[in-house]
N, C-alpha and C positions, 0 to 999 in steps of 0.2 A: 058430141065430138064425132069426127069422118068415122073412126074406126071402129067406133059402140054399136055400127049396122051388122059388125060381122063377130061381134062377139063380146061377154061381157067378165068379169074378171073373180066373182065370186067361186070360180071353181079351180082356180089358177094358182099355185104356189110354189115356191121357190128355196132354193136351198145357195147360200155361200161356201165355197172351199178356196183357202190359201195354202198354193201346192208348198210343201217344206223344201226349201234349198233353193228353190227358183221364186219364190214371192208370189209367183201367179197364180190372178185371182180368176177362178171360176165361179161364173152366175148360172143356174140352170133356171128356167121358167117351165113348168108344165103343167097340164091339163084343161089344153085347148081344147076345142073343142072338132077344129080342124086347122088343114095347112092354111088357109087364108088369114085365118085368127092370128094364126101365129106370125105370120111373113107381117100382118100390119101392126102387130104390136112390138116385133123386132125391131119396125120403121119408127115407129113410135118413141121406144126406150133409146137407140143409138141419136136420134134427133132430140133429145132431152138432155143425155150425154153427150152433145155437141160431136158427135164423132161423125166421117164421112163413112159414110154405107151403102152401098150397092145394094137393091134386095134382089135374092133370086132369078125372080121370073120376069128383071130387065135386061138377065144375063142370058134365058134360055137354059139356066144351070141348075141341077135338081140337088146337086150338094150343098151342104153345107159350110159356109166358106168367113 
């Protein structure tokens, strides 16, 4: 796969929170191994989730969004 050149997933883990009173669900992902990693597996996960996503560094933006 594209994204397997910049990093691979056996160091990577994750945690679920469902916030009380508002439902919202937080996924966190880490232990990339850098910001590349992470921006292409971001790409990766939201286009699996069918969801539209902007990454980053299309925007010139170094936050989080």
């Amino acid at each position: 796969m594209w994204y397997m050149d910049y990093f691979d997933l056996k160091d990577v883990e994750s945690i679920c929170y469902i916030e009380a009173g508002t439902n919202n669900v937080i996924l966190k992902f880490y232990g990339f191994n850098n910001s590349k990693a992470s921006e292409r597996f971001s790409v990766h996960a939201m286009k699996r989730l069918d969801f539209d996503y902007i990454p980053n560094d299309e925007h010139g933006n170094s936050t989080v969004h």
